[in-house]
C-alpha positions as CSV (number, residue, x, y, z in Angstrom):
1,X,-16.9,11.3,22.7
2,X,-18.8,7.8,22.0
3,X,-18.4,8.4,18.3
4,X,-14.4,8.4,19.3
5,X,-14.3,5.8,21.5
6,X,-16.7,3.4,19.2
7,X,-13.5,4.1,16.2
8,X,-10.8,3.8,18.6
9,X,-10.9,1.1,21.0
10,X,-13.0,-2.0,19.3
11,X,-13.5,-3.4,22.5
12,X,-15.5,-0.7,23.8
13,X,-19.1,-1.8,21.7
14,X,-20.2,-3.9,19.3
15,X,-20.4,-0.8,17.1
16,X,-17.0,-0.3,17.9
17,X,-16.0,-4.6,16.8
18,X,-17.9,-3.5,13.6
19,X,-16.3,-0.3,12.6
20,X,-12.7,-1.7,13.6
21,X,-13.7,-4.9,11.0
22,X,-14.6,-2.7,8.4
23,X,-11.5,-0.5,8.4
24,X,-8.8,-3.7,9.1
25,X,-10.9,-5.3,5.7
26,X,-10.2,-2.0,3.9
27,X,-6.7,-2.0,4.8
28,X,-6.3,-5.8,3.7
29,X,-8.5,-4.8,0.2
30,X,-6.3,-1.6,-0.4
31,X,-2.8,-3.5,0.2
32,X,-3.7,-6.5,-1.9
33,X,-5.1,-4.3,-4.6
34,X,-1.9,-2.1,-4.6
35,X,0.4,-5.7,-5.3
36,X,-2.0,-7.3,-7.9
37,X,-2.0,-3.9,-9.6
38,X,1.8,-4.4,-10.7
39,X,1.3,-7.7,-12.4
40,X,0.5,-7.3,-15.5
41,X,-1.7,-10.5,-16.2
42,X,-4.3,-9.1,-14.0
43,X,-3.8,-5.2,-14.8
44,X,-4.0,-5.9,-18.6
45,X,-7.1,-3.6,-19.8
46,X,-8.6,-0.3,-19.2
47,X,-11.6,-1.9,-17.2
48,X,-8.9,-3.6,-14.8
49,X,-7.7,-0.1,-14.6
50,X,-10.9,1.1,-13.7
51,X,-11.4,-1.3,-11.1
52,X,-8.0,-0.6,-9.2
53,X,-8.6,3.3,-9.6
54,X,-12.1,3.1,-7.8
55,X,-10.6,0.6,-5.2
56,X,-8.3,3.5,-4.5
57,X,-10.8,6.3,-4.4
58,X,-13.1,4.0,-2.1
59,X,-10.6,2.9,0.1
60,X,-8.9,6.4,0.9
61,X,-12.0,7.8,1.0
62,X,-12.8,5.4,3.9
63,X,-9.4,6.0,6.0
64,X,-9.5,10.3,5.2
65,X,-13.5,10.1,7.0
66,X,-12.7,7.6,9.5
67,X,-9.6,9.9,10.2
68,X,-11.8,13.4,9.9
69,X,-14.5,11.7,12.1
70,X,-12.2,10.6,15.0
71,X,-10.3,15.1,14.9
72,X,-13.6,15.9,15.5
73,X,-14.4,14.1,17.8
74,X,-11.2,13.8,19.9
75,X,-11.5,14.9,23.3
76,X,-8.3,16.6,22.5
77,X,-6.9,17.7,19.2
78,X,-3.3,18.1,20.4
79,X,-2.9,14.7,21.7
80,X,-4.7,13.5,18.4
81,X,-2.6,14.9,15.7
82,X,0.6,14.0,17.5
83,X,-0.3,10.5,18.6
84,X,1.9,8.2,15.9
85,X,-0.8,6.1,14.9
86,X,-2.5,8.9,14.1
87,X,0.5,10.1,12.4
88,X,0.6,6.9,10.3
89,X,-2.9,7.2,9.2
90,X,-2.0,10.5,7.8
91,X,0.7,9.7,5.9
92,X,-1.2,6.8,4.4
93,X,-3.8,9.0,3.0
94,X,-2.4,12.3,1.9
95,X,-0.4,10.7,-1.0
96,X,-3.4,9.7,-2.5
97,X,-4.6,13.3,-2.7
98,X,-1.2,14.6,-3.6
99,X,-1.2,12.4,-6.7
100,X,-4.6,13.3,-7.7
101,X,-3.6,17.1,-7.6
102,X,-0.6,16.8,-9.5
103,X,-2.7,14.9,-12.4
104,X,-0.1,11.5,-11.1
105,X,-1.1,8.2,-12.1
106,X,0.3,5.0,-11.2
107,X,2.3,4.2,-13.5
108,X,4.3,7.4,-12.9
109,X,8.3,7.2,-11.7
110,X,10.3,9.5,-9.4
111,X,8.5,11.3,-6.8
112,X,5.0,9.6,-7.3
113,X,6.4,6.1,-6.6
114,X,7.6,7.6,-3.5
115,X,3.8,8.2,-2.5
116,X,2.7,5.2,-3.6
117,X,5.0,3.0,-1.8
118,X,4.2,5.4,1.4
119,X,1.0,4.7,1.3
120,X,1.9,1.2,2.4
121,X,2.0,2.6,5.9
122,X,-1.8,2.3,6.4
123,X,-0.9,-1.6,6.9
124,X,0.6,-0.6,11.0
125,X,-2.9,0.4,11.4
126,X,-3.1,-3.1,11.7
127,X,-1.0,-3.4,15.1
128,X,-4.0,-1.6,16.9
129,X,-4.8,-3.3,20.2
130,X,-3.3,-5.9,21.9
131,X,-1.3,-8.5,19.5
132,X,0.6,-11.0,20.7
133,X,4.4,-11.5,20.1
134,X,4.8,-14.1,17.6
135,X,2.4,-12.4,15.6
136,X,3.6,-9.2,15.8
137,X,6.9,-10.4,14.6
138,X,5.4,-12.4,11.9
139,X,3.4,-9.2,10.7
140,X,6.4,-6.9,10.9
141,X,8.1,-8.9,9.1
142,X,5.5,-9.8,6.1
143,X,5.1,-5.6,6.0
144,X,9.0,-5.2,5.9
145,X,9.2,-8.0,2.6
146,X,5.6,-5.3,1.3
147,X,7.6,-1.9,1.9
148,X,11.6,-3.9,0.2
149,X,9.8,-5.0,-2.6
150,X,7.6,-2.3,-3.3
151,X,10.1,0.4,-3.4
152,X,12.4,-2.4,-5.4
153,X,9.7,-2.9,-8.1
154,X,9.4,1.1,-8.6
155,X,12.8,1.4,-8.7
156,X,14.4,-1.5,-10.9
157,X,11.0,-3.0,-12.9
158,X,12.4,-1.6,-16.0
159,X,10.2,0.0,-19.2
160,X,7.7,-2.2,-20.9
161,X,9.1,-3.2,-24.2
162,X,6.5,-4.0,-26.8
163,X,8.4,-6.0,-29.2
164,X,9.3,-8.5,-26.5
165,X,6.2,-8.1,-24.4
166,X,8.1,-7.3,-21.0
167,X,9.7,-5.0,-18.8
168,X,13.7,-4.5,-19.4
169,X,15.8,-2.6,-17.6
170,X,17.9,0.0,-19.2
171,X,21.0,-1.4,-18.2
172,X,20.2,-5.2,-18.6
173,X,23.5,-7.1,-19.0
174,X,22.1,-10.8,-19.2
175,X,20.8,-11.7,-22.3
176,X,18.7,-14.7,-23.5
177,X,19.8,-17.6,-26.2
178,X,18.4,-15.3,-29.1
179,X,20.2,-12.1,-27.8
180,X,17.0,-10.2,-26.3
181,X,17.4,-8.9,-23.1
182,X,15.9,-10.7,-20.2
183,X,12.9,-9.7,-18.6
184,X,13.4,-7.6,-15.6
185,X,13.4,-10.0,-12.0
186,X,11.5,-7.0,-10.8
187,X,8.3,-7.4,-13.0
188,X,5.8,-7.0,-10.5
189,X,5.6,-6.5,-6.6
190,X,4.7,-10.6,-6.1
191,X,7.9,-11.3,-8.3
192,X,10.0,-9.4,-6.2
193,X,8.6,-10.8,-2.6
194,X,11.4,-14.0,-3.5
195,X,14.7,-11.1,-3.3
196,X,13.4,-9.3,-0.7
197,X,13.1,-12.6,1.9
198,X,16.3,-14.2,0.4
199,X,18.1,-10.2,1.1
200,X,16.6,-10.6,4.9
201,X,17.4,-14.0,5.6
């Protein structure tokens, strides 16, 4: 019962301030690793590669214990498992293992884009605790541009071409002076932040 309450309510201990620290870090580590991943610059070379992937295995690895340590710990499992938070916390890490069984990796379309852009959901864990209302806004809002332009750079970032050193879309129609098609507006998830507050504003 301590061992719940110290990674549930951060007010409860200092243990408990600690743990809650760690995980919001993690969060913030995992969601800022997921966007820098997409831009090319930074994601250029196998060892970059390496990097994100272990990010990855660290960070789920630290949300799927905390999450295992708090359903066995529960004072009650029903109330657990449906709780929405809890919910949420599931969600967030289950893609991660889906993608590793199916041999996924992150450059992969379709379904597995779906799972990575889910796994954006770990960010509400965030909301925890009391938060006042301007920055609850502000936070829904900064998660709402994350979750448009994620989904928006899986969907439209194009293939990389390696004659021109971009992405292109498929069915680009605007060309540049020379006739090439222009890169894709959807090159990376930072790039696409700039449409996804002009498209809520």
């Amino acid at each position: 019962m301590k061992i719940f309450e110290a990674l549930s309510e951060p007010s409860s201990s200092w243990l408990a301030w600690v743990l809650s620290f760690v995980l919001m870090a993690t969060i913030l580590v995992s969601t800022v690793a997921f966007i820098l991943e997409t831009v090319s610059t930074i994601n250029s070379s196998d060892e970059a590669e390496r990097v994100f992937f272990y990010i990855d295995l660290v960070t789920v690895q630290i949300f799927a214990l905390d999450y295992l340590t708090r359903l066995c710990t529960c004072p009650n499992i029903f109330s657990f498992v449906f709780n929405w938070l809890n919910i949420i916390d599931l969600i967030a890490i289950l893609p991660w293992y889906i993608m590793m069984g199916v041999g996924a990796n992150n450059d992969s379309g379709g379904g597995t884009a779906v799972f990575r852009v889910l796994r954006l959901i770990r960010i509400f864990r965030l909301f925890r605790g009391s938060i006042n209302e301007f920055v609850l806004i502000l936070s829904l809002l900064i998660l709402l541009i994350l979750l448009t332009s994620s989904i928006m750079y899986y969907c439209e970032r194009g293939d990389h071409h390696e004659g021109l050193g971009y992405r292109v879309r498929d069915d680009e129609i605007n060309f540049n002076d020379d006739g090439e098609p222009v890169r894709s507006p959807f090159y990376t998830i930072p790039a696409t932040f700039w449409w996804s507050m002009v498209t809520q504003c």
